[in-house]
N, C-alpha and C positions, 0 to 999 in steps of 0.2 A: 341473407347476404351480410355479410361483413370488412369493414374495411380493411387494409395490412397489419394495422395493429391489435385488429380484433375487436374493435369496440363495433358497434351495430351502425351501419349506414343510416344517415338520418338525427342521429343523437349527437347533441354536442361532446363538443372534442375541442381537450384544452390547445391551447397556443403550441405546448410541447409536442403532443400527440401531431398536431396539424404540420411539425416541422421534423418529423419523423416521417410521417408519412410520405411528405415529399421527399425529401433527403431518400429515402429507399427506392422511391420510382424513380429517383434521376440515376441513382448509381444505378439500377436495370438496364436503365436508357442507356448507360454509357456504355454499361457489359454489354450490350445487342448492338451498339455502334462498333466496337470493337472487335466482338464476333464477327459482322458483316463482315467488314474489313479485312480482316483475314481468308472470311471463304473467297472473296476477289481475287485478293492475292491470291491464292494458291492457287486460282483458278488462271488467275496469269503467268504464274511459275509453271504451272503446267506444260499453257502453250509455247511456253519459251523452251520447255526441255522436250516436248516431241520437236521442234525446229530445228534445235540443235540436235539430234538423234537423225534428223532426217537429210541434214547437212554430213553426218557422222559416218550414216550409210553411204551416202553417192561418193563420198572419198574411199571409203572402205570397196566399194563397187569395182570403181576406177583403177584403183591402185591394184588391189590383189585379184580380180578377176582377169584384168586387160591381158594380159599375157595368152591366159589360158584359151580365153573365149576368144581371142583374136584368129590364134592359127587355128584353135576348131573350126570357128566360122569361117578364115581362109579357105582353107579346104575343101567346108562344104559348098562353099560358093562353084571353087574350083570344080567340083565332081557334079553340080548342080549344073554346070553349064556344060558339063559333057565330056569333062577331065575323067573321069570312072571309065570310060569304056572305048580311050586309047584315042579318040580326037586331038584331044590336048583340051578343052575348056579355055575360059577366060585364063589371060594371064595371071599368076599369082600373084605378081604386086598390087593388082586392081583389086583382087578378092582378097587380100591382107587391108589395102585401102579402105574396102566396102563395111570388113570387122571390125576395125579400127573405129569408122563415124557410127555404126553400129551401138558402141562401147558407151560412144559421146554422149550420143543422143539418149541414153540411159541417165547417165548421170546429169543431164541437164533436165532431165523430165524428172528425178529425184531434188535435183536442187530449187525447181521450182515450185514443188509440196513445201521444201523446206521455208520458202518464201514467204508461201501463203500465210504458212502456220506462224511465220515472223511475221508477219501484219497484223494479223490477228492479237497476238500479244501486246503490239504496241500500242493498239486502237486499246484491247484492256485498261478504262481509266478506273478501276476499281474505288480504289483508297483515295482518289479526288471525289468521287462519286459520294463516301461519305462523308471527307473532312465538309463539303457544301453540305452537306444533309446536315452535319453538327453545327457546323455556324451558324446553319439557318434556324436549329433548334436554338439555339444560345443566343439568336439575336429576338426572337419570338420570348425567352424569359427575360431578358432584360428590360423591353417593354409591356409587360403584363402588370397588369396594377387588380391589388385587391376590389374585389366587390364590393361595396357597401353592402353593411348589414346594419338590420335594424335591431337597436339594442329594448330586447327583453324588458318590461313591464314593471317586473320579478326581481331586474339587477339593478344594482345601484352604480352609480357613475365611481362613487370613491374605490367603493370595490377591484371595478376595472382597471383604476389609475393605478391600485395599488399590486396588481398583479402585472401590469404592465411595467411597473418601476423596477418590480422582485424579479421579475425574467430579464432585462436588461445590464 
């Protein structure tokens, strides 16, 4: 195995290397916070355009159907109660009545799909879901503190200071 920058897990790895290495896991981390993000959203733009589709139809329903489906269903009502074969059947006002709530009752069982599908989107907290998931990453780095390490045998103190002076 190997680390991001290639040097061998295990082996020392200068101050540079160590802030490379992080610096490329964080921007990961941000690409994959951002990534999420977006599949949320979408996933709530989603439900928000079946709601609206489904609001889209019941007025589409209402409007251009009513007409049609009124006096068929008038009628059949009519002939269903015994108009067909010279009684007379229900009055046609009641059977244009009965097509009409008919009609209604369509478009309020279609607008209340659309409802649902409207809740659903709004309960979608997607993009809060991970601006908390980043903060709480960014509050977890700000209080991290190096590990102490033990300094090598092998190293000298001035060495370090003076590598420590050159990278600053």
């Amino acid at each position: 195995m190997s680390a991001p920058d290639g040097s061998p897990v295990g082996a020392e790895r200068s101050i540079g290397q160590l802030f490379a290495s992080a610096t490329t896991e964080m921007s990961a981390l941000v690409h994959d916070e951002i990534a999420l993000a977006k599949a949320q959203l979408k996933q709530d733009v989603k439900r928000g355009a079946t709601s609206g589709g489904m609001f889209t139809v019941a007025v589409a329903v209402l409007v251009f159907s009513l007409p049609m489906l009124s006096f068929a269903l008038a009628y059949a009502i009519n002939a269903w109660t015994g108009g067909f074969n010279g009684r007379g059947g229900w009055n046609l006002a009641w059977c244009f009545l009965l097509s009409f709530s008919a009609s209604v009752a369509l478009a309020i069982l279609l607008s209340l799909i659309g409802v649902v599908f409207a809740k659903k989107a709004k309960k979608g907290k997607g993009p809060q879901k991970v601006a908390a998931s980043f903060k709480e990453t960014a509050g977890v780095l700000q209080h991290a503190k190096p590990h102490p390490r033990e300094v090598p045998a092998d190293r000298v103190p001035e060495a370090i200071e003076a590598v420590a002076r050159s990278s600053s």
